[in-house]
PDB file of N, CA, C and O in Angstrom:
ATOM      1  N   UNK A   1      59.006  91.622  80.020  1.00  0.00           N
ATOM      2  CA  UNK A   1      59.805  91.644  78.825  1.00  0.00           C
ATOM      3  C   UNK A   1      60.385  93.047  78.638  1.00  0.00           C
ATOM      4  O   UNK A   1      59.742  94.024  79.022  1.00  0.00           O
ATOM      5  N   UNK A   2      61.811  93.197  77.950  1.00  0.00           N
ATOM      6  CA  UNK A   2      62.326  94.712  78.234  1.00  0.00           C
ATOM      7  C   UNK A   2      61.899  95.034  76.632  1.00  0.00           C
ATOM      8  O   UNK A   2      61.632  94.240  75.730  1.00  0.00           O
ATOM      9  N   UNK A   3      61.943  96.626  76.632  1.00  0.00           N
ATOM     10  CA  UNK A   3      61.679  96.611  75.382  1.00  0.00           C
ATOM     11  C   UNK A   3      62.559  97.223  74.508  1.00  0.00           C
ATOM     12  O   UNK A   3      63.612  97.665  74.968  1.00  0.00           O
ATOM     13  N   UNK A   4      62.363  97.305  73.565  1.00  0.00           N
ATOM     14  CA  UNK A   4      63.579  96.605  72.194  1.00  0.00           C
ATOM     15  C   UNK A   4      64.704  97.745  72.338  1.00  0.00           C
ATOM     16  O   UNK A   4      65.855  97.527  71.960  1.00  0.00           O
ATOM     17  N   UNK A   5      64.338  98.899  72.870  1.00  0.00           N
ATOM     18  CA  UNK A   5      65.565  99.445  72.889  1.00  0.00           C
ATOM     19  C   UNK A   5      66.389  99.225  74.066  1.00  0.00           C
ATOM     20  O   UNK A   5      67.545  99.646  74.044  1.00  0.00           O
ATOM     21  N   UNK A   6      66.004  98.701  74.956  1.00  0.00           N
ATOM     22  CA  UNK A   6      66.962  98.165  76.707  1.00  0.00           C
ATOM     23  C   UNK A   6      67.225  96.863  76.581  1.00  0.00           C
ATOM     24  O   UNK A   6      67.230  96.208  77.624  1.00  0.00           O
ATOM     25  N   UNK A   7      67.559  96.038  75.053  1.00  0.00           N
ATOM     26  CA  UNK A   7      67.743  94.795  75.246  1.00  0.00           C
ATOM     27  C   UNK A   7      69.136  94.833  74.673  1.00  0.00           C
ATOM     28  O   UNK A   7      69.318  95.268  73.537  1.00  0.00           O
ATOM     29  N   UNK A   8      70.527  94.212  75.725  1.00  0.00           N
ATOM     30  CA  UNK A   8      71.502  94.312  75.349  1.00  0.00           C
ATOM     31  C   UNK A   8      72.229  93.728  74.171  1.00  0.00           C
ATOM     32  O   UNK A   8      73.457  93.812  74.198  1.00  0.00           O
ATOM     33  N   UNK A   9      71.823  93.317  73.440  1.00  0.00           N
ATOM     34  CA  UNK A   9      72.164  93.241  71.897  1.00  0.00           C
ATOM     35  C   UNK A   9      71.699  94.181  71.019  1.00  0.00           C
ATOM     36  O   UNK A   9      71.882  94.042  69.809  1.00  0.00           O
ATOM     37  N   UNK A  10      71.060  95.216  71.525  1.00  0.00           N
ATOM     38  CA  UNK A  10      70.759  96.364  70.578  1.00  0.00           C
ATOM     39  C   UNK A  10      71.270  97.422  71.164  1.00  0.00           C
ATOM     40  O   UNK A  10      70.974  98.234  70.288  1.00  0.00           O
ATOM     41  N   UNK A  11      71.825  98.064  71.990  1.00  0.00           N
ATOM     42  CA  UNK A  11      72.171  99.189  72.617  1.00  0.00           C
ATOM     43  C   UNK A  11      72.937  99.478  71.691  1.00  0.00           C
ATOM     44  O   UNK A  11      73.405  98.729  70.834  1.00  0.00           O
ATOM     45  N   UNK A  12      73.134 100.927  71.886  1.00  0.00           N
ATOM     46  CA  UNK A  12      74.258 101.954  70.905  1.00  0.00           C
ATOM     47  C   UNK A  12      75.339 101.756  71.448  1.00  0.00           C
ATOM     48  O   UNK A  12      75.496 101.317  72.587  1.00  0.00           O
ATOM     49  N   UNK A  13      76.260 102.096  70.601  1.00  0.00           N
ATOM     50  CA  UNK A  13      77.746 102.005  71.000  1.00  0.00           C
ATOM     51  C   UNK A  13      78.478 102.755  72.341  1.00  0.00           C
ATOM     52  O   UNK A  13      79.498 102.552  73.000  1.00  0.00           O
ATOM     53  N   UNK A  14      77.460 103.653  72.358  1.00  0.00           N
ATOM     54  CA  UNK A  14      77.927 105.070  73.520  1.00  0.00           C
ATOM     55  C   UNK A  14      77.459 104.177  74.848  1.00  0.00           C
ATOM     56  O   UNK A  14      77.967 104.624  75.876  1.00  0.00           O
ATOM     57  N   UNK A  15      76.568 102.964  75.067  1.00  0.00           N
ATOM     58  CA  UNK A  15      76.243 102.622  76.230  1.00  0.00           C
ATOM     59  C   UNK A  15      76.749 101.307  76.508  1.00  0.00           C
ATOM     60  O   UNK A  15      76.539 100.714  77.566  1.00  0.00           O
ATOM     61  N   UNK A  16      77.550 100.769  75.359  1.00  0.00           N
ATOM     62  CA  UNK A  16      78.350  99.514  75.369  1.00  0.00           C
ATOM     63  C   UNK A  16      79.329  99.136  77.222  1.00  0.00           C
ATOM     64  O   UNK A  16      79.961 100.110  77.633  1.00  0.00           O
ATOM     65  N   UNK A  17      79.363  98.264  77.838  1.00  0.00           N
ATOM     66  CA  UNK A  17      79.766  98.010  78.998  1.00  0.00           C
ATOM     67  C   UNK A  17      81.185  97.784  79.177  1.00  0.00           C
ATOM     68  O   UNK A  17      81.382  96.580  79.010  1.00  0.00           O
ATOM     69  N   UNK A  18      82.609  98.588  79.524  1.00  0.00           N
ATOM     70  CA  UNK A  18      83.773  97.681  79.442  1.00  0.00           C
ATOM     71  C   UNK A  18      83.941  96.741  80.349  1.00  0.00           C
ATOM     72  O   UNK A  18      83.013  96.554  81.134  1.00  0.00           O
ATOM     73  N   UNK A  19      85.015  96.024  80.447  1.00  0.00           N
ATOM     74  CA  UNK A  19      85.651  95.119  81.535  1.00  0.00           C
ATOM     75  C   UNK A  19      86.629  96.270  81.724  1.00  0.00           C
ATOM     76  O   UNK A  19      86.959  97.157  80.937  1.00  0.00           O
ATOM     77  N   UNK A  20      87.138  95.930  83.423  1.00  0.00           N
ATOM     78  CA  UNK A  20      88.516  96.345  83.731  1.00  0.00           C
ATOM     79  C   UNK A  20      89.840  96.171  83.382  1.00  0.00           C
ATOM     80  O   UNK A  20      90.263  95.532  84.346  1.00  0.00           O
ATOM     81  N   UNK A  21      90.828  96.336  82.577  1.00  0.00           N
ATOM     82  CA  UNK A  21      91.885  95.668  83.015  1.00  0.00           C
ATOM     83  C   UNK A  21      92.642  95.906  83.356  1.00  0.00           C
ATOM     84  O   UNK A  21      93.579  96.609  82.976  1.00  0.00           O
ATOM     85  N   UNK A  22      92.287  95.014  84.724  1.00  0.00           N
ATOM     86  CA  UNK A  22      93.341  95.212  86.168  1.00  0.00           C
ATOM     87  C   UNK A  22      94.751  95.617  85.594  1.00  0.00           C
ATOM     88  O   UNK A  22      95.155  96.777  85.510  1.00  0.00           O
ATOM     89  N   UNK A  23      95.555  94.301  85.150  1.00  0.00           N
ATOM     90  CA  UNK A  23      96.988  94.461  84.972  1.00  0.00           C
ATOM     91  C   UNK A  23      97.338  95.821  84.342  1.00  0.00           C
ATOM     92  O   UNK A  23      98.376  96.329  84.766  1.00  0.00           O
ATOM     93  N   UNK A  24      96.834  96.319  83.653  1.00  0.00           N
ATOM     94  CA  UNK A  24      96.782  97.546  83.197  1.00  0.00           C
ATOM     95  C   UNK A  24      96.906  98.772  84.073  1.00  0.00           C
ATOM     96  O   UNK A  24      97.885  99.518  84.103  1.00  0.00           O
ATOM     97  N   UNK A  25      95.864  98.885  84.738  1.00  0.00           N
ATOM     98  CA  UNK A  25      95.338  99.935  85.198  1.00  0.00           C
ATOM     99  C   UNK A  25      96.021  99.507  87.393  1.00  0.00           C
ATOM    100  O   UNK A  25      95.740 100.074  88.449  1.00  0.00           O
ATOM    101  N   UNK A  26      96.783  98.484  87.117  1.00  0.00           N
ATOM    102  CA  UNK A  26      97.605  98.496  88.367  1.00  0.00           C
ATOM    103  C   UNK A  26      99.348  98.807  88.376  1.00  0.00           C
ATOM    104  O   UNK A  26     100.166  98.928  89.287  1.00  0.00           O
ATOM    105  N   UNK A  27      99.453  98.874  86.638  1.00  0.00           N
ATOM    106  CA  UNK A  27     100.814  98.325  86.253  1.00  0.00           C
ATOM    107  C   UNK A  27     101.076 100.115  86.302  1.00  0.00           C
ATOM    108  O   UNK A  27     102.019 100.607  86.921  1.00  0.00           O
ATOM    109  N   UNK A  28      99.963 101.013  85.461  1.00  0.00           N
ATOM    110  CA  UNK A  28     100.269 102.294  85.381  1.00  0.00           C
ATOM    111  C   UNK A  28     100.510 102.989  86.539  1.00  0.00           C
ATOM    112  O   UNK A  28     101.443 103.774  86.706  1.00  0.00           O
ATOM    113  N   UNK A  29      99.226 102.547  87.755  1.00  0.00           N
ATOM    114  CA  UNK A  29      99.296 103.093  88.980  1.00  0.00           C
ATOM    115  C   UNK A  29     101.196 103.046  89.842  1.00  0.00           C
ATOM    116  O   UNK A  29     101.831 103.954  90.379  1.00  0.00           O
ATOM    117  N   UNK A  30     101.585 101.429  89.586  1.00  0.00           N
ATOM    118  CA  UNK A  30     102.847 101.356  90.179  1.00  0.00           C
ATOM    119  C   UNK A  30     104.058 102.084  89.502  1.00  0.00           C
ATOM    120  O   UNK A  30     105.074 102.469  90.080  1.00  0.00           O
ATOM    121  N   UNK A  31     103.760 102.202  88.166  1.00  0.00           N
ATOM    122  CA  UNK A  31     104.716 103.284  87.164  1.00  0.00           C
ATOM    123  C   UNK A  31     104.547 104.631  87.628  1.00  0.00           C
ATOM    124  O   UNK A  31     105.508 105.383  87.465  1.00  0.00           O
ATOM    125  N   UNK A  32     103.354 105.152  88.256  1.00  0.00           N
ATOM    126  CA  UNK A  32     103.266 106.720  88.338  1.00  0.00           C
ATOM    127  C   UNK A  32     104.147 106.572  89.877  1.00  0.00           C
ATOM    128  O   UNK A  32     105.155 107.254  90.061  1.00  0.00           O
ATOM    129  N   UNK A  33     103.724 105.775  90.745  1.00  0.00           N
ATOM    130  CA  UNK A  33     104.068 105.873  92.046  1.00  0.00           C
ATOM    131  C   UNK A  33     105.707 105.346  92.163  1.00  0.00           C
ATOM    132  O   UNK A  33     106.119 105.665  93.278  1.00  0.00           O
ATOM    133  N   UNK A  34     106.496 104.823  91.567  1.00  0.00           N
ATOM    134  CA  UNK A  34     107.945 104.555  91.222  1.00  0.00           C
ATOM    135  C   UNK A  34     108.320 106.244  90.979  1.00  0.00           C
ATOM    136  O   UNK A  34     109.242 106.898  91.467  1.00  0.00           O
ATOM    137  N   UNK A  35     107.188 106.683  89.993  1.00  0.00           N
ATOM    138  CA  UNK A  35     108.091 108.018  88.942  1.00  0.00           C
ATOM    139  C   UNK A  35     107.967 108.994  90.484  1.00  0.00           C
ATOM    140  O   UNK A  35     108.915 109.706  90.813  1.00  0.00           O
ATOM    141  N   UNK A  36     107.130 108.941  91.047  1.00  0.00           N
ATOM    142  CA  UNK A  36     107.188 109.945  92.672  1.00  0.00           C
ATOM    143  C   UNK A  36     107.836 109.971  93.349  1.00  0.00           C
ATOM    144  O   UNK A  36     108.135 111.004  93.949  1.00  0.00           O
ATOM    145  N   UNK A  37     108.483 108.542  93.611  1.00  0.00           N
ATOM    146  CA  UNK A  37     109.061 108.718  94.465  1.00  0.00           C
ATOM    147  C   UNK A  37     110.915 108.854  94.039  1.00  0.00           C
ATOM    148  O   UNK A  37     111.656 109.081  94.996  1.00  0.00           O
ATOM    149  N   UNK A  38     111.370 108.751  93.050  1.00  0.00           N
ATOM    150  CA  UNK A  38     112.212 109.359  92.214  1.00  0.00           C
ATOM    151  C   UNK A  38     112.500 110.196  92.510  1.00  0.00           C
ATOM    152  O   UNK A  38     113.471 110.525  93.191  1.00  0.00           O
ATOM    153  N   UNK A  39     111.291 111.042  91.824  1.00  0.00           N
ATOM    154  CA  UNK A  39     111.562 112.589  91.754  1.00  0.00           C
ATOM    155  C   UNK A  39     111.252 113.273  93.402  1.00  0.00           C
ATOM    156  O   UNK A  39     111.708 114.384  93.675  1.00  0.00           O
ATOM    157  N   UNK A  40     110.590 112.626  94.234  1.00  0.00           N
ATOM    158  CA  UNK A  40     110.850 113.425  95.400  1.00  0.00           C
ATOM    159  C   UNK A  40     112.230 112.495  96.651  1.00  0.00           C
ATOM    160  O   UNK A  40     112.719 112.910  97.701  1.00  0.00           O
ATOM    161  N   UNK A  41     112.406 111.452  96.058  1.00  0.00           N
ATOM    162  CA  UNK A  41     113.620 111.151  97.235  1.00  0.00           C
ATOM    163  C   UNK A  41     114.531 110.571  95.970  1.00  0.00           C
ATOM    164  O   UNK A  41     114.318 109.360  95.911  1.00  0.00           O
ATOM    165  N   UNK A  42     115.139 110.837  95.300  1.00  0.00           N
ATOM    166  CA  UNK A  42     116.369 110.891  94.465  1.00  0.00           C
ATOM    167  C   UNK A  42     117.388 110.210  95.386  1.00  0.00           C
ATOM    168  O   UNK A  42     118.129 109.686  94.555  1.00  0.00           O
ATOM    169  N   UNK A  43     117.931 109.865  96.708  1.00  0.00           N
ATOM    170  CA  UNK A  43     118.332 108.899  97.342  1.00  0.00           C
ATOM    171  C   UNK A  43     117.959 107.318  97.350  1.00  0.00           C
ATOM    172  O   UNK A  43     118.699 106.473  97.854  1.00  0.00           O
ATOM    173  N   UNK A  44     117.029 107.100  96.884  1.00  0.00           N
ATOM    174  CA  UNK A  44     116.972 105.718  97.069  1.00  0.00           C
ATOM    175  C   UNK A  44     117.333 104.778  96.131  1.00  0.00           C
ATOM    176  O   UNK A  44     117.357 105.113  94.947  1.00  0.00           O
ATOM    177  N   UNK A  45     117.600 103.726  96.444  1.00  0.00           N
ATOM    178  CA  UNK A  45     118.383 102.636  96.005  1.00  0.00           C
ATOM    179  C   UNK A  45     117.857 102.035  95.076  1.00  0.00           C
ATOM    180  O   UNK A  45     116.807 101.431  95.300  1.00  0.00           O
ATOM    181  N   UNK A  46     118.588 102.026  93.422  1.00  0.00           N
ATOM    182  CA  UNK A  46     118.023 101.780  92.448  1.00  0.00           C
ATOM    183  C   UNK A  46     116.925  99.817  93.068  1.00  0.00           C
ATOM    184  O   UNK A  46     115.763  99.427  92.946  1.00  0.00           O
ATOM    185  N   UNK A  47     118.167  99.242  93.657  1.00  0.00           N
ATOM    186  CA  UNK A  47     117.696  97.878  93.880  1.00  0.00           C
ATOM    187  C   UNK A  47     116.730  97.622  94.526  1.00  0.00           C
ATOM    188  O   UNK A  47     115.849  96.764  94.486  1.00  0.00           O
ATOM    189  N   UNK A  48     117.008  98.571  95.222  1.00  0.00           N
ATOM    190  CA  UNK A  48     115.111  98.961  96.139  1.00  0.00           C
ATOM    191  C   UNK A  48     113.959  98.909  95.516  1.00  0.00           C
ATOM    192  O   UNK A  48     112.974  98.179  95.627  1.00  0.00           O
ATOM    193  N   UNK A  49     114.321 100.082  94.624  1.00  0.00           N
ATOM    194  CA  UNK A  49     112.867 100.454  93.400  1.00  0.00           C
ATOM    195  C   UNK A  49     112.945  99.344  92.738  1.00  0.00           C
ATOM    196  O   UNK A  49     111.831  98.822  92.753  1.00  0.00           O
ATOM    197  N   UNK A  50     113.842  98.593  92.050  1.00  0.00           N
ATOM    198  CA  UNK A  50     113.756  97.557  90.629  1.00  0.00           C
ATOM    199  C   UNK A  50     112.684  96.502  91.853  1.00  0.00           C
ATOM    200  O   UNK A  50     111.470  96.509  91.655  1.00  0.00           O
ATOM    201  N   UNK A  51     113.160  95.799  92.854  1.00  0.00           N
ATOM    202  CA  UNK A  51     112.449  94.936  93.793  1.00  0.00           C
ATOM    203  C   UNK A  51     111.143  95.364  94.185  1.00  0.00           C
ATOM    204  O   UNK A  51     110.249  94.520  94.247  1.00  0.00           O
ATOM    205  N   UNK A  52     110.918  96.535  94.451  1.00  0.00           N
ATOM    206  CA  UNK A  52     109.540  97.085  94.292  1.00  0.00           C
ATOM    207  C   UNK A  52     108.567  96.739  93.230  1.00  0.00           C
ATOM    208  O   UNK A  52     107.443  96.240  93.268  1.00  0.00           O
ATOM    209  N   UNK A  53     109.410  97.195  92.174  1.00  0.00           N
ATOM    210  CA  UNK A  53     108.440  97.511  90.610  1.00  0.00           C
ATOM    211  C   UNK A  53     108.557  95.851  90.124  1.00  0.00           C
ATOM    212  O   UNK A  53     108.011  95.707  89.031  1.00  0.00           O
ATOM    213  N   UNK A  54     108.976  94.919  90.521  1.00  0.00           N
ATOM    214  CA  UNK A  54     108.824  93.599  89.738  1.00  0.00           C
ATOM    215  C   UNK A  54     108.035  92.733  90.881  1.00  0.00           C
ATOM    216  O   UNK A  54     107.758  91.534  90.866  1.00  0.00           O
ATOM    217  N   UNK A  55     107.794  93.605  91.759  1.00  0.00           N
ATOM    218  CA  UNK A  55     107.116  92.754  93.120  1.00  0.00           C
ATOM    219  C   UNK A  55     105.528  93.106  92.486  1.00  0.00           C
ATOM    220  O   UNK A  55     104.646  92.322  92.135  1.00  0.00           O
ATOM    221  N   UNK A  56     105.547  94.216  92.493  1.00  0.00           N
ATOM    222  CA  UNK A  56     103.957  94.910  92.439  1.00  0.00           C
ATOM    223  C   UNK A  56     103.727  94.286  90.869  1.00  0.00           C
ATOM    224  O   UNK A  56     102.518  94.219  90.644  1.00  0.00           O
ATOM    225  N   UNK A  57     104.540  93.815  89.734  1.00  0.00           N
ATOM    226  CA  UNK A  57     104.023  93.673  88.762  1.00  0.00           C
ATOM    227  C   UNK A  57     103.495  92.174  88.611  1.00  0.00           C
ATOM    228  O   UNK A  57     102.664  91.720  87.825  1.00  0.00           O
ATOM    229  N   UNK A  58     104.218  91.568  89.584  1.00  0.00           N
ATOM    230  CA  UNK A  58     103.682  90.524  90.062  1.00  0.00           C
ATOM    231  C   UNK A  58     102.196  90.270  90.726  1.00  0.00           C
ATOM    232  O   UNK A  58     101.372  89.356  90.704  1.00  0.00           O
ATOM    233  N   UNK A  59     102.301  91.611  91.345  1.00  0.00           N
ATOM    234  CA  UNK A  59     101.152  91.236  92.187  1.00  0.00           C
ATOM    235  C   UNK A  59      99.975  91.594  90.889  1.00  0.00           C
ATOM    236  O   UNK A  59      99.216  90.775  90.371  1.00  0.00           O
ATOM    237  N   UNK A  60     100.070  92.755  90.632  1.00  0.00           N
ATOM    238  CA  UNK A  60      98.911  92.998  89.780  1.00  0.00           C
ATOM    239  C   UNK A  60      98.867  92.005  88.285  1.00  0.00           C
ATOM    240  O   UNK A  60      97.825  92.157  87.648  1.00  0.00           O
ATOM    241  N   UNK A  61      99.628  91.268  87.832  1.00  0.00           N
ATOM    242  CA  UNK A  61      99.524  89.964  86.968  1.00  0.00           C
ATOM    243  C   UNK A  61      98.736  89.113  87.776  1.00  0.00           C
ATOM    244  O   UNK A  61      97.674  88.596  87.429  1.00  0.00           O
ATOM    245  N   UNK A  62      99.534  88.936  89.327  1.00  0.00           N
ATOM    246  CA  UNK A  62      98.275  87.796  90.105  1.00  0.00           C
ATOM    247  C   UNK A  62      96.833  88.494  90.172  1.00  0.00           C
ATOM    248  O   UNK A  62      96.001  87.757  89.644  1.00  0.00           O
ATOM    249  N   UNK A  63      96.291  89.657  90.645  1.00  0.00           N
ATOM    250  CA  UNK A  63      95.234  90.604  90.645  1.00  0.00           C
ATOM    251  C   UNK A  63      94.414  89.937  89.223  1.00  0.00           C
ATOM    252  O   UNK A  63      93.443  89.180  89.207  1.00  0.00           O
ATOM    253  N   UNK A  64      95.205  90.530  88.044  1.00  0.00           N
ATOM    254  CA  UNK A  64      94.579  90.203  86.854  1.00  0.00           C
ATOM    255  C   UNK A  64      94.220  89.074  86.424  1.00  0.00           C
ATOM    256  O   UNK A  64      93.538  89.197  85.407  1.00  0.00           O
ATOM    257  N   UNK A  65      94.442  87.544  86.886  1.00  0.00           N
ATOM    258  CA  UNK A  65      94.513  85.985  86.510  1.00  0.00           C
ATOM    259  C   UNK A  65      93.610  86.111  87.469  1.00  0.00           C
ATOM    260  O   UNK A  65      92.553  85.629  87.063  1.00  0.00           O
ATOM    261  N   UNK A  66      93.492  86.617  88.783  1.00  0.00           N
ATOM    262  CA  UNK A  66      91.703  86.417  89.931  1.00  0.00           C
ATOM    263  C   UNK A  66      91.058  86.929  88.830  1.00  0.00           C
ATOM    264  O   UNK A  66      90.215  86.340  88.152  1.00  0.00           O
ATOM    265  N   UNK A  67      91.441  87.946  88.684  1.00  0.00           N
ATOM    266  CA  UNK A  67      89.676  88.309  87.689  1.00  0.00           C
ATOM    267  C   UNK A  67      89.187  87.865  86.735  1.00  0.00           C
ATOM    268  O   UNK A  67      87.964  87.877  86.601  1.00  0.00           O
ATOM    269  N   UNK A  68      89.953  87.388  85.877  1.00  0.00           N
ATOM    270  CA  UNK A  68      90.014  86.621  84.788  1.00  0.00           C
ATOM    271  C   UNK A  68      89.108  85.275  85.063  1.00  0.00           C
ATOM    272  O   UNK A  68      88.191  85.002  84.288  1.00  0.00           O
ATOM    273  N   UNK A  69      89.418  84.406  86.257  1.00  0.00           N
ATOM    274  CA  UNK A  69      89.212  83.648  86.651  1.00  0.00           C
ATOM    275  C   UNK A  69      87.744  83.644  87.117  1.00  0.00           C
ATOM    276  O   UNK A  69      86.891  82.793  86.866  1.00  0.00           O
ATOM    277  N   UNK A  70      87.606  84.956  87.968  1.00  0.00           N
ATOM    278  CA  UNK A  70      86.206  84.908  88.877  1.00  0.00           C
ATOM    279  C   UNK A  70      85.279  85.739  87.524  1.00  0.00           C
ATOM    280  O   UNK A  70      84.050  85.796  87.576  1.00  0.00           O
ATOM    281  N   UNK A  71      85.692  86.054  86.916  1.00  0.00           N
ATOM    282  CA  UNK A  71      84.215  86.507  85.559  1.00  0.00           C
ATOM    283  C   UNK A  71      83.886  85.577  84.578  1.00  0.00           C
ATOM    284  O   UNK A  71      82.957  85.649  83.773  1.00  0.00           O
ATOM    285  N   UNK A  72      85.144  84.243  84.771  1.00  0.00           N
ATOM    286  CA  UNK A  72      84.375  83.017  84.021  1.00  0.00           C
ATOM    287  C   UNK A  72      83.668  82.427  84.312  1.00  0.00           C
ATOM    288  O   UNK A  72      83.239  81.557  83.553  1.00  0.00           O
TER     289      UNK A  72
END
């Protein structure tokens, strides 16, 4: 039996557990990596990047609906 303070309905707020969220935390990653490559190749083709950035937001929406899925 655990005792009363290691039983997870009593823990303090400071040790509370998050979830990930993916779409989030994949959507920012593809926003920083768009803003890089911008600013270091200023040549490339807006249609390039837009097809990029709605591909990957795709992907990480699909990313986020697996997880969603596999923690139910």
């Amino acid at each position: 039996m655990l005792p009363e303070r290691d039983r997870p309905e009593q823990r303090p707020a400071s040790r509370r557990v998050h979830r990930t969220d993916w779409m989030a935390l994949l959507s920012g990653m593809l926003f920083i990596a768009v803003g890089v490559v911008f600013i270091s190749r200023p040549a490339v083709q807006p249609l390039v990047m837009l097809t990029v950035l709605v591909s990957g937001l795709g992907l990480a929406g699909l990313v986020a609906i697996l997880a969603k899925v596999t923690r139910s």
